[in-house]
Backbone and ligand atoms as CSV (ligand in chain L), in Angstrom:
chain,resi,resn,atom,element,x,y,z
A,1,UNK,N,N,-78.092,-27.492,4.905
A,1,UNK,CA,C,-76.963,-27.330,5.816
A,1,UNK,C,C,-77.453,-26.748,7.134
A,2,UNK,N,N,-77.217,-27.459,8.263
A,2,UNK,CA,C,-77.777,-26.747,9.867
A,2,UNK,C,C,-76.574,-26.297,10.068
A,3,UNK,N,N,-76.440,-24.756,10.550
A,3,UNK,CA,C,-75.464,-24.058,11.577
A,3,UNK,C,C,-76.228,-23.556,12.689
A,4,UNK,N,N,-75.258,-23.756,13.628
A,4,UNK,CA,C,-75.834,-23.757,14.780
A,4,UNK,C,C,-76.325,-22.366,15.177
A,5,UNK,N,N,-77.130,-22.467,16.403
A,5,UNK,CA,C,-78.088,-20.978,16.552
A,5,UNK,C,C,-76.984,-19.969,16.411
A,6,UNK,N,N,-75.658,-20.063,17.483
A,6,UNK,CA,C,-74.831,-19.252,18.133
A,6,UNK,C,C,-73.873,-18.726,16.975
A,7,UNK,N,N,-73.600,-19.723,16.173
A,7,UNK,CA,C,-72.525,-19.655,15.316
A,7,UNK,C,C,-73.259,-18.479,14.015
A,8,UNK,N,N,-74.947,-19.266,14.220
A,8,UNK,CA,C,-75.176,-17.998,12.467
A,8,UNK,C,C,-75.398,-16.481,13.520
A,9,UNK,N,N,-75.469,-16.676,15.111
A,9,UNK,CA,C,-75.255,-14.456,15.358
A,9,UNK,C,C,-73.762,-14.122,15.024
A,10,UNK,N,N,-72.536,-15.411,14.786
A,10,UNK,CA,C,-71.531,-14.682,14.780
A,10,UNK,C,C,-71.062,-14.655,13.403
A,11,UNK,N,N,-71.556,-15.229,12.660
A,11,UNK,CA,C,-71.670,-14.745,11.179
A,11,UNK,C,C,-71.888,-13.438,11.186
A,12,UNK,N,N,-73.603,-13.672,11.391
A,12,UNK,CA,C,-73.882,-12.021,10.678
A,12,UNK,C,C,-73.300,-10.833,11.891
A,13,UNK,N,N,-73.016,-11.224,12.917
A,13,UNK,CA,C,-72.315,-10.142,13.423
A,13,UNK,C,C,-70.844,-9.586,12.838
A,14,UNK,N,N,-69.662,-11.026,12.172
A,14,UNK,CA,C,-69.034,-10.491,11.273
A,14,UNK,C,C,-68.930,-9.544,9.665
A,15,UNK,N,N,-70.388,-10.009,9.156
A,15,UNK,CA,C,-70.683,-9.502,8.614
A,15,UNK,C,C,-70.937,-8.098,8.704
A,16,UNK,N,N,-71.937,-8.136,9.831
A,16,UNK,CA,C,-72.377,-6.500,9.767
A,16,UNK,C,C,-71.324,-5.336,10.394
A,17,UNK,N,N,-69.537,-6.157,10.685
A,17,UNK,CA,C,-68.933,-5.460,11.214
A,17,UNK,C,C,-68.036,-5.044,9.919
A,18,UNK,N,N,-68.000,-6.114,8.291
A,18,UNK,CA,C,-67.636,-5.963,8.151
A,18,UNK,C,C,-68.213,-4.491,7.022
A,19,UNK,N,N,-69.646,-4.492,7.030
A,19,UNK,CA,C,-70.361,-3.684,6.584
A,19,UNK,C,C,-70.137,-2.418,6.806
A,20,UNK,N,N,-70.073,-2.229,8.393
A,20,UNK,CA,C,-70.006,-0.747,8.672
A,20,UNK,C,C,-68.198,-0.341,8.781
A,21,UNK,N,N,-67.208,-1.258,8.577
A,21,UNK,CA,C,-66.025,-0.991,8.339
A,21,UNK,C,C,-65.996,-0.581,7.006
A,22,UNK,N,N,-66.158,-0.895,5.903
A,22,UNK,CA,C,-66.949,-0.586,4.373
A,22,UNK,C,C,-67.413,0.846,3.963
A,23,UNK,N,N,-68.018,0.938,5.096
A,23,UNK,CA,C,-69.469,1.994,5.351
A,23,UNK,C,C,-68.634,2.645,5.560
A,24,UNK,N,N,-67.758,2.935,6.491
A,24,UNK,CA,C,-66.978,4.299,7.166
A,24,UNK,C,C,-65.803,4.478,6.033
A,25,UNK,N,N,-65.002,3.685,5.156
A,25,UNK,CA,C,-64.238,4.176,4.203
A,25,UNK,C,C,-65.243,4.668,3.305
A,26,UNK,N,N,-66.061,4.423,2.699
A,26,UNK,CA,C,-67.016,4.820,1.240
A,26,UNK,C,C,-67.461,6.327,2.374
A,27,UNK,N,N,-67.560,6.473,3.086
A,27,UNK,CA,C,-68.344,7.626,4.087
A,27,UNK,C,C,-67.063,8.612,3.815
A,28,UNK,N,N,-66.262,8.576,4.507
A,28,UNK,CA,C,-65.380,9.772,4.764
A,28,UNK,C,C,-64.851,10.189,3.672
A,29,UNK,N,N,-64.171,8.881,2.409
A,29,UNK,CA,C,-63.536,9.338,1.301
A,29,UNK,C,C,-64.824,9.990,0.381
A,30,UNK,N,N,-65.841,9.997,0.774
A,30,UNK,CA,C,-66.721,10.781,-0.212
A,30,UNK,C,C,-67.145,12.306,0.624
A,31,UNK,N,N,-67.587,12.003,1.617
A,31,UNK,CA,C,-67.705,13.291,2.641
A,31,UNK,C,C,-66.239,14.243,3.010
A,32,UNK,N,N,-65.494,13.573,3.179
A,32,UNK,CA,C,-63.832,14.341,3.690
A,32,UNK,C,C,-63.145,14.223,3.013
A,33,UNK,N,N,-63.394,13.796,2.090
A,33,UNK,CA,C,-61.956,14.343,0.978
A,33,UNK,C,C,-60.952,13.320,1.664
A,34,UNK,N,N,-60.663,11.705,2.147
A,34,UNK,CA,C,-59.829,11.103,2.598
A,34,UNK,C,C,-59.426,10.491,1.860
A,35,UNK,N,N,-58.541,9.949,1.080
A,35,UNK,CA,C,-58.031,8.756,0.160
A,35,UNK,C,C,-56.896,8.892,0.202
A,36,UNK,N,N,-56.408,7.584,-0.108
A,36,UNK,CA,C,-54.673,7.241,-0.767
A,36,UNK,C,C,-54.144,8.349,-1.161
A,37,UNK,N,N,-52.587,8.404,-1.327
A,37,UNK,CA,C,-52.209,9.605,-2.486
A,37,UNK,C,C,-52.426,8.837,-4.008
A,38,UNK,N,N,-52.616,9.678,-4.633
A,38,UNK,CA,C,-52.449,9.347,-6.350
A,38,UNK,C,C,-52.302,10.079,-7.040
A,39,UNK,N,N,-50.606,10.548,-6.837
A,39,UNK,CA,C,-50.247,11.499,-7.235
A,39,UNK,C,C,-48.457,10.828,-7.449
A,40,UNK,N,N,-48.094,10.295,-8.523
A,40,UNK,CA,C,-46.983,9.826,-8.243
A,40,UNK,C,C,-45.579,10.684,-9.553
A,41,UNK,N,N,-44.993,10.902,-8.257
A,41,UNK,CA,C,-44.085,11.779,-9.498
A,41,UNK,C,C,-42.684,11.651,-8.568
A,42,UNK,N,N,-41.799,11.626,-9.074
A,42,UNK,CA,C,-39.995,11.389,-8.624
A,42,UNK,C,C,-39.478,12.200,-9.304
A,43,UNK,N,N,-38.118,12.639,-8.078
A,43,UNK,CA,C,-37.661,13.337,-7.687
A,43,UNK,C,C,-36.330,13.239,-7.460
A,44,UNK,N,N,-35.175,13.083,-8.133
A,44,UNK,CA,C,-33.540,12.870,-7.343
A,44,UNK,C,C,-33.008,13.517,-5.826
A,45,UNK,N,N,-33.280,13.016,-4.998
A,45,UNK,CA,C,-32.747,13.578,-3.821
A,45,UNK,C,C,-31.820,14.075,-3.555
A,46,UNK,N,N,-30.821,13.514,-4.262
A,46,UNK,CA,C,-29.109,13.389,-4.175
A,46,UNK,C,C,-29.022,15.280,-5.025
A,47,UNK,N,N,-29.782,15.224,-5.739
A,47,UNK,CA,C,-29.374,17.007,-6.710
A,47,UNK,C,C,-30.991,17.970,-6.254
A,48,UNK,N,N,-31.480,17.425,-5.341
A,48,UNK,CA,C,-32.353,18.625,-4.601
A,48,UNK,C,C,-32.013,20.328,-4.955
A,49,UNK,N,N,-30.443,20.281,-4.687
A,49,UNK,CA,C,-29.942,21.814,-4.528
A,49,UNK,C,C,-30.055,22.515,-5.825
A,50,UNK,N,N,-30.085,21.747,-6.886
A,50,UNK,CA,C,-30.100,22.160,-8.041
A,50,UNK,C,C,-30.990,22.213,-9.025
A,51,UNK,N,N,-32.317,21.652,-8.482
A,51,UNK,CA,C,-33.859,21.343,-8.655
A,51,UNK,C,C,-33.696,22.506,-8.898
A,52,UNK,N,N,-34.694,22.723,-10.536
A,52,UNK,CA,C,-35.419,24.051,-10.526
A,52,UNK,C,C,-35.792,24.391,-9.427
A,53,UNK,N,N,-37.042,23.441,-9.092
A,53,UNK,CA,C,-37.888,23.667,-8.350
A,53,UNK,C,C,-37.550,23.923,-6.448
A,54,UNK,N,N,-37.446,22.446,-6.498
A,54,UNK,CA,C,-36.704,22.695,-5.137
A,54,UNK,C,C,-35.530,22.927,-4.566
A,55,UNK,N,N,-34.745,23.680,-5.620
A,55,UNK,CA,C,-33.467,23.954,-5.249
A,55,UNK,C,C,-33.784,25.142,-4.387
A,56,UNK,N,N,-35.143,25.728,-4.107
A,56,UNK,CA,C,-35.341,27.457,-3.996
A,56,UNK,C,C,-36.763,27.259,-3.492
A,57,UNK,N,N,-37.160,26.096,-2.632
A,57,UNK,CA,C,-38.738,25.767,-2.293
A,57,UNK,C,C,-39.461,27.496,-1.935
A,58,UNK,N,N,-40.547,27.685,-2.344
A,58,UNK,CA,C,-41.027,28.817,-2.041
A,58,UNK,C,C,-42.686,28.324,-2.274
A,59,UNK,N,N,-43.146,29.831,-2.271
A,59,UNK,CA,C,-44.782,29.721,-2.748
A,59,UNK,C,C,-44.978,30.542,-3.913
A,60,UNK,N,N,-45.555,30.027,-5.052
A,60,UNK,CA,C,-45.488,30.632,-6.002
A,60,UNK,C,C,-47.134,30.813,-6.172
A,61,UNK,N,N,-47.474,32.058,-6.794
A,61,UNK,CA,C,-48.627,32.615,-7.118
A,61,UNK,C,C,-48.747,32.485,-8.145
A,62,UNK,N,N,-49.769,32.380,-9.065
A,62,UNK,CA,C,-49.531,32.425,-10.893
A,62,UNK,C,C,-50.291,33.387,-10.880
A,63,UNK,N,N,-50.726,33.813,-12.550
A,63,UNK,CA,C,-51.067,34.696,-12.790
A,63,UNK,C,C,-52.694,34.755,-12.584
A,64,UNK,N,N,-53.203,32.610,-13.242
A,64,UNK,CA,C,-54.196,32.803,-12.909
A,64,UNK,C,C,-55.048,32.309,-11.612
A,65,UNK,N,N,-54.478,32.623,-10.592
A,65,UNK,CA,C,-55.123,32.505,-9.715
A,65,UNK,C,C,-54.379,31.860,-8.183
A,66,UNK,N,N,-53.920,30.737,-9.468
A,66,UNK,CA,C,-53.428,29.160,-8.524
A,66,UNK,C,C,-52.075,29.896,-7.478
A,67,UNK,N,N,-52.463,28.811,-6.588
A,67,UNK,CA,C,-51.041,29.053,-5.631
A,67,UNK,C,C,-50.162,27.841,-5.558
A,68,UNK,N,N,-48.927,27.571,-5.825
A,68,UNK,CA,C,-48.492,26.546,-5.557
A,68,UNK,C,C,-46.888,26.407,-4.679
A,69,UNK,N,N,-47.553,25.725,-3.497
A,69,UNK,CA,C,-45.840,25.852,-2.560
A,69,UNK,C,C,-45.035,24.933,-2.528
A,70,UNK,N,N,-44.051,25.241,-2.781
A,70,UNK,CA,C,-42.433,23.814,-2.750
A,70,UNK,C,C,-42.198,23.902,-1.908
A,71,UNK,N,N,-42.534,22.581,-0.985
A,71,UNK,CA,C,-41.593,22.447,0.581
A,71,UNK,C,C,-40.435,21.583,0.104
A,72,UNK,N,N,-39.400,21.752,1.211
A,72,UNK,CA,C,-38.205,20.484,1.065
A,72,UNK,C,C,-38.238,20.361,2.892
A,73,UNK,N,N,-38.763,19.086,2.695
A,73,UNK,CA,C,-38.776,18.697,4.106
A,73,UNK,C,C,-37.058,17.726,4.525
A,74,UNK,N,N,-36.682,18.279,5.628
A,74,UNK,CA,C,-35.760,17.608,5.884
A,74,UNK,C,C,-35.071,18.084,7.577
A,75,UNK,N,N,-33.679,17.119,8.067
A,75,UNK,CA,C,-33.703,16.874,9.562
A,75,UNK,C,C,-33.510,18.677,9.828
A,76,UNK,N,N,-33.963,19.222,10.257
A,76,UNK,CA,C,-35.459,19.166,11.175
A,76,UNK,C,C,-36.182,20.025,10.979
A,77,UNK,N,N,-36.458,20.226,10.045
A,77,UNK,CA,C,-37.218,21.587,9.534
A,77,UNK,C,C,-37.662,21.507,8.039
A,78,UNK,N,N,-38.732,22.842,7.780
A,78,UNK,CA,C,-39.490,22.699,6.464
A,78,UNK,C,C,-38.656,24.185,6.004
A,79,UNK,N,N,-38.487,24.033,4.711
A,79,UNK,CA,C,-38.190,24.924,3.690
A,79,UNK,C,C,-39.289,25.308,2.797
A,80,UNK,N,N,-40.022,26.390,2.693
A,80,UNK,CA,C,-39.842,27.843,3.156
A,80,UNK,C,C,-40.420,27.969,4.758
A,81,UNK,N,N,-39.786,28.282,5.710
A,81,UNK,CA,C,-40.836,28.794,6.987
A,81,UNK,C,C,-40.416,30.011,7.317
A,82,UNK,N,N,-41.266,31.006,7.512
A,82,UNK,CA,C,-42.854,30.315,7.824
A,82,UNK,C,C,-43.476,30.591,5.801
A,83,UNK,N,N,-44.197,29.308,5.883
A,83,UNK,CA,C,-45.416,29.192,4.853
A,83,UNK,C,C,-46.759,30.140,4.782
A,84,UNK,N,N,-46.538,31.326,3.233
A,84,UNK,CA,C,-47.342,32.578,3.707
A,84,UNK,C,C,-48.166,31.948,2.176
A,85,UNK,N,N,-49.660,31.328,2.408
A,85,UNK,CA,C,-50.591,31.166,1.687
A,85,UNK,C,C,-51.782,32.512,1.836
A,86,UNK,N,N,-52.646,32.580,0.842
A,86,UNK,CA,C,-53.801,33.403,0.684
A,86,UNK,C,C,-55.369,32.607,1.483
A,87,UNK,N,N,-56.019,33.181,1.930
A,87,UNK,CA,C,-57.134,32.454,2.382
A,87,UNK,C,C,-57.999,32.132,0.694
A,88,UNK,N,N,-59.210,31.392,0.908
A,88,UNK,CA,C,-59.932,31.309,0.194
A,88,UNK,C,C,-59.283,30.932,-1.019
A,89,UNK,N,N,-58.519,30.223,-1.290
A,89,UNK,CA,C,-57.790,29.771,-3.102
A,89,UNK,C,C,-57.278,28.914,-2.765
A,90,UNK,N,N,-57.544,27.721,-4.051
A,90,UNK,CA,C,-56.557,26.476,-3.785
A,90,UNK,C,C,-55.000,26.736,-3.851
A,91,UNK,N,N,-55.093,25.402,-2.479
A,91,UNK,CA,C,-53.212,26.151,-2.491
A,91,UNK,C,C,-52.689,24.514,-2.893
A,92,UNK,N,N,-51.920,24.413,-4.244
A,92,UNK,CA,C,-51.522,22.927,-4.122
A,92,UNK,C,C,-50.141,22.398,-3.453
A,93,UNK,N,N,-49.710,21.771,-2.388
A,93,UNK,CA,C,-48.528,22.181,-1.821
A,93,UNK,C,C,-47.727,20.515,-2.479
A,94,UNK,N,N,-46.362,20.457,-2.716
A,94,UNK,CA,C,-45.221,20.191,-3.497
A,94,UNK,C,C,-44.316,19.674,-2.603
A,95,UNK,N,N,-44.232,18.276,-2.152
A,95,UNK,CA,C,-43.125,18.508,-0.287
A,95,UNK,C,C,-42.042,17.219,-1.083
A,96,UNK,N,N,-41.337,17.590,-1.318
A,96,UNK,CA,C,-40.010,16.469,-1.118
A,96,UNK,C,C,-39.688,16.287,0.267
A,97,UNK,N,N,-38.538,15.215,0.770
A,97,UNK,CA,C,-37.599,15.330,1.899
A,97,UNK,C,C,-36.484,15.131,0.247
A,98,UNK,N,N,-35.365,15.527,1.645
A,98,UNK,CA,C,-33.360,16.002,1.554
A,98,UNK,C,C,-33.182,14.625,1.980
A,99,UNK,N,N,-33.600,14.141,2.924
A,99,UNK,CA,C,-32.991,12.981,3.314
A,99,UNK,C,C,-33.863,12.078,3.726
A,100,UNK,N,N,-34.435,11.986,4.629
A,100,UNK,CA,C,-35.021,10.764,5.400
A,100,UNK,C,C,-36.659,10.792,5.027
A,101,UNK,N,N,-37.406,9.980,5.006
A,101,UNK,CA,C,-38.911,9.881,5.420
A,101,UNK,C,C,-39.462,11.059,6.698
A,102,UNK,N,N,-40.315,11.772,6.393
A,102,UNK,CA,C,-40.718,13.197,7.323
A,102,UNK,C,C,-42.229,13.056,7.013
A,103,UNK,N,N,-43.019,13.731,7.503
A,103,UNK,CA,C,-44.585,14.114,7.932
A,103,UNK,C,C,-44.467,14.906,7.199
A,104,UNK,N,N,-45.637,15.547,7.001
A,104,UNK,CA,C,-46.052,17.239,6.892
A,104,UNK,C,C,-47.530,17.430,7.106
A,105,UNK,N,N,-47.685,18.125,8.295
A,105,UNK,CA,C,-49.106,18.047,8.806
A,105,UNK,C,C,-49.527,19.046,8.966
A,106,UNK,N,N,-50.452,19.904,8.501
A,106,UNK,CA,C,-51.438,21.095,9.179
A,106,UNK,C,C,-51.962,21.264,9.999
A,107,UNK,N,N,-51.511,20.981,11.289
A,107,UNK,CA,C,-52.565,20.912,12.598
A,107,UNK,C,C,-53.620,21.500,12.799
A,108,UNK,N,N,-55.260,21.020,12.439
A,108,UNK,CA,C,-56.281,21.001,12.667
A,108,UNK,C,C,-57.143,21.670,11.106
A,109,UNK,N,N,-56.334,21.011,10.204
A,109,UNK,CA,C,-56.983,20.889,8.688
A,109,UNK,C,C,-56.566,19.287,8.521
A,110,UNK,N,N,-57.247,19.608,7.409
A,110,UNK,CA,C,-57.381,18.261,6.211
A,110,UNK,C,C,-55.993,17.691,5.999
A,111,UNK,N,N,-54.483,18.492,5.815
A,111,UNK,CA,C,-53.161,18.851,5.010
A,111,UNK,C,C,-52.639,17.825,6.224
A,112,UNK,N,N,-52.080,16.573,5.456
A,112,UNK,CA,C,-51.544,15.416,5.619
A,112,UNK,C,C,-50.968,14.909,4.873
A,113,UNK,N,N,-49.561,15.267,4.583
A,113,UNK,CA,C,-48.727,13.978,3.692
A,113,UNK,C,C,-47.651,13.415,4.341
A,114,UNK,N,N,-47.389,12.263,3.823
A,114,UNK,CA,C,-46.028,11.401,4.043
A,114,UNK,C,C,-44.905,11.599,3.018
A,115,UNK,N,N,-43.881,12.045,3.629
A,115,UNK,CA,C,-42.879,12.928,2.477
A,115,UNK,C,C,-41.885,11.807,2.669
A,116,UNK,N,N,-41.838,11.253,1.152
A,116,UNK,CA,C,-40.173,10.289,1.198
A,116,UNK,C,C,-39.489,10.752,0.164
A,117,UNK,N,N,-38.059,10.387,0.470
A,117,UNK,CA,C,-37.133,11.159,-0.378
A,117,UNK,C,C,-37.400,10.208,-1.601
A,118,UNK,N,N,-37.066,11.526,-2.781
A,118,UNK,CA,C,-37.167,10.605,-3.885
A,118,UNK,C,C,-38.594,10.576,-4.520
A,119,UNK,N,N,-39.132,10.765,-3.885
A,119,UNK,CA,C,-41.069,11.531,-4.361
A,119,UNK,C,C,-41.535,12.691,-3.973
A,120,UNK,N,N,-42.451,13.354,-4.617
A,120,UNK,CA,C,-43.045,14.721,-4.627
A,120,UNK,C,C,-44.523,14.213,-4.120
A,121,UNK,N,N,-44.962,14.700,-3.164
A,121,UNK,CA,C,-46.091,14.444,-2.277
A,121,UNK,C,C,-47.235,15.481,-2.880
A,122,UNK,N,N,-47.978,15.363,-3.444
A,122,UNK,CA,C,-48.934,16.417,-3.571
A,122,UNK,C,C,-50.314,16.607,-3.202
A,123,UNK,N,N,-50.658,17.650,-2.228
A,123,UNK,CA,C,-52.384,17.694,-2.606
A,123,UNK,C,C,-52.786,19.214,-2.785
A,124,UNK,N,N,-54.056,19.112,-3.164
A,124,UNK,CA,C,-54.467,21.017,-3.167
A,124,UNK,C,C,-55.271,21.117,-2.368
A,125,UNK,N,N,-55.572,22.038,-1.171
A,125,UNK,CA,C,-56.413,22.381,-0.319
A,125,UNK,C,C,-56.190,23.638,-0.204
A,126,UNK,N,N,-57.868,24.199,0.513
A,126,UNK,CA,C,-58.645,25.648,0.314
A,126,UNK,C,C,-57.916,25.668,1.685
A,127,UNK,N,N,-57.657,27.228,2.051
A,127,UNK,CA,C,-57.931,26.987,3.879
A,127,UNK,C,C,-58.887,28.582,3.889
A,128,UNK,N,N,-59.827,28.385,4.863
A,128,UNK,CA,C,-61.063,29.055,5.099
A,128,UNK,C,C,-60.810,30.000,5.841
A,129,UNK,N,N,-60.009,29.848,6.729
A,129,UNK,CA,C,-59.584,30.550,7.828
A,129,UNK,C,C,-58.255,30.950,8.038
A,130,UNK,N,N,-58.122,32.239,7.533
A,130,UNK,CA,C,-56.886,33.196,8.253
A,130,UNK,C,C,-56.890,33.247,9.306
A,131,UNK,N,N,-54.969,32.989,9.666
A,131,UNK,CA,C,-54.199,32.568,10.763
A,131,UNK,C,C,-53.166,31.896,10.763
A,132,UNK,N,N,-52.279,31.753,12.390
A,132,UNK,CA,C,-51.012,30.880,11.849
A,132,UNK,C,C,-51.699,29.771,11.886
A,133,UNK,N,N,-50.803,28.518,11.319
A,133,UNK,CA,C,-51.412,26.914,11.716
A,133,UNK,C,C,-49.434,26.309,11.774
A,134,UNK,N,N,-49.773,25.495,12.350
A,134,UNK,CA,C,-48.442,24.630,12.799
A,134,UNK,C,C,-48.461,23.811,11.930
A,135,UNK,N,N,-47.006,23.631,11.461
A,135,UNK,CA,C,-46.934,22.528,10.648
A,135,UNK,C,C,-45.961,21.655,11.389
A,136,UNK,N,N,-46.206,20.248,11.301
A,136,UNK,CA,C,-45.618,19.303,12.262
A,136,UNK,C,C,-44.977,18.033,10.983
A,137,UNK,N,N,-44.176,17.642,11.632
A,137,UNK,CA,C,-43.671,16.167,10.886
A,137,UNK,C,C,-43.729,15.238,12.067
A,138,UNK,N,N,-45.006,14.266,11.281
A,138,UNK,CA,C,-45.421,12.898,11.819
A,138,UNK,C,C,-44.841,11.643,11.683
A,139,UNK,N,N,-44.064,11.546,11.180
A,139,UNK,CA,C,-43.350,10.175,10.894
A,139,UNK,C,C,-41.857,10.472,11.935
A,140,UNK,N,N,-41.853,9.593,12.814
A,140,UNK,CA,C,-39.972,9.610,13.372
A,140,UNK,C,C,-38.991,9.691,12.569
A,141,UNK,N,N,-38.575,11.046,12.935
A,141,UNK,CA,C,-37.265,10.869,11.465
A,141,UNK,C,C,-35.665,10.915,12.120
A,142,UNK,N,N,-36.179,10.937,13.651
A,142,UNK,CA,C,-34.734,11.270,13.931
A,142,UNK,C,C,-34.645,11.661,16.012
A,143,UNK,N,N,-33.475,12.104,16.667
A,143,UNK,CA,C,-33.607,12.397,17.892
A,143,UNK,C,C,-34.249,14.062,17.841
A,144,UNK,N,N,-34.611,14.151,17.014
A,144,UNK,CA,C,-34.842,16.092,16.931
A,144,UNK,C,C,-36.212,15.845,16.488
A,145,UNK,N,N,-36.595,15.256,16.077
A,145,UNK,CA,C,-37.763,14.996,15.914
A,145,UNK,C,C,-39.010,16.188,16.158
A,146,UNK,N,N,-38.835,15.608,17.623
A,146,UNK,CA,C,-40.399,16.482,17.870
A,146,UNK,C,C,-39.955,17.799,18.041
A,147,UNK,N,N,-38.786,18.563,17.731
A,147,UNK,CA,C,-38.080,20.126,17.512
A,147,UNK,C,C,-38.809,20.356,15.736
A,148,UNK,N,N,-39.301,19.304,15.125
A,148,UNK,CA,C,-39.309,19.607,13.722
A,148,UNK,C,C,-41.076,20.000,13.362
A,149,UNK,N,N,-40.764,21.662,13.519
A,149,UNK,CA,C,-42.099,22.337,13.798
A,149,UNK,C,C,-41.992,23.841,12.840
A,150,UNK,N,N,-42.926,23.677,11.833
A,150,UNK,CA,C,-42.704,24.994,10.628
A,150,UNK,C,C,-44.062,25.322,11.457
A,151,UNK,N,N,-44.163,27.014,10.749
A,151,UNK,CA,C,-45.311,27.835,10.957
A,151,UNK,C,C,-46.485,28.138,8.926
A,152,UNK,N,N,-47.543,28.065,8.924
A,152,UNK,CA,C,-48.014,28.003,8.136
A,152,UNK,C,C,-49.120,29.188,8.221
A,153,UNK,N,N,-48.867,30.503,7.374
A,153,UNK,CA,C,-49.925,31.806,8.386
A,153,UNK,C,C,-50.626,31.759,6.648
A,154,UNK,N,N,-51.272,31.875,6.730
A,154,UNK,CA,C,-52.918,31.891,5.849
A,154,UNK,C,C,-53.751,33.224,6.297
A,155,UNK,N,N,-52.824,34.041,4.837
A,155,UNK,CA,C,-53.291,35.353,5.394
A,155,UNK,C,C,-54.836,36.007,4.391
A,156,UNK,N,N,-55.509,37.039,4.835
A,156,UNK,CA,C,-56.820,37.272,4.513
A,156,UNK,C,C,-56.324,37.406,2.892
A,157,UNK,N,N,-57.394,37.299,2.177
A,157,UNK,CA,C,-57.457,37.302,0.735
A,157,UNK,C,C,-57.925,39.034,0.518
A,158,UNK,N,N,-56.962,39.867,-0.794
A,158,UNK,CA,C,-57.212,41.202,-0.577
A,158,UNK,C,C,-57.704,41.254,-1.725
A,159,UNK,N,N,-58.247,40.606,-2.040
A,159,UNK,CA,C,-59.149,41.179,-4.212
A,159,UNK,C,C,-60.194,41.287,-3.879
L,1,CU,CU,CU,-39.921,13.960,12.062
């Protein structure tokens, strides 16, 4: 089979673009901790108020160690704010929405989920550094939108 000179650089140039597109998912999801959620668990939206859990979103400490926080994201604000985590311990955070599709973002960490009503969003992350951090909702949920801004303070670890 002859292909022409021009045509086999744009082969392997597709190729090798599609290589290092490849390259950069297998890279980050092994280096950064980036992947899909896979974490699937539901949630009745409609009886939120009466959720054990998120009827009363808070941060709960256990005994051994773990931290785990219930957000209820909804128009325009996060439930509990401000969000008072420990430095240095996994914190696994728990985010429903009340109503609409909402963000929940850690501005300038790893802490990224997409909160839809009707699912429990979960991941666990360390944070290293005591301080406040902003928590933002990234998805358009509404004209209030960019008003929809929690505080997240990550205070020093005392043991
Ligand atoms: Cu929003």
């Amino acid at each position: 089979m002859n292909v022409e000179f021009y045509e086999r650089i744009w082969m392997w140039a597709a190729i090798g673009l599609l290589v290092i597109f490849l390259g950069t998912i297998v890279l980050t999801a092994a280096n950064d901790a980036v992947h899909p959620p896979s974490h699937i668990e539901t949630v009745d939206p409609e009886t939120l108020a009466s959720n054990p859990e998120f009827g009363n979103p808070a941060v709960a400490e256990h005994p051994d160690g773990s931290v785990v926080v219930s957000v209820v994201s909804q128009l325009y604000s996060f439930i509990p704010d401000p969000i008072v985590v420990p430095a240095n311990r996994p914190v696994t955070f728990r985010i429903t929405s009340a109503d609409v599709m909402h963000g929940f973002e850690v501005v300038g960490t790893n802490a990224n989920a997409t909160v839809i009503p009707g699912y429990v969003s979960q991941f666990t992350l360390t944070f290293k550094k005591p301080g406040e951090y902003i928590v933002g909702c990234n998805e358009y949920c509404g004209v209030q939108h960019h008003n929809m801004v929690g505080k997240l303070i990550v205070r020093k670890e005392s043991r």
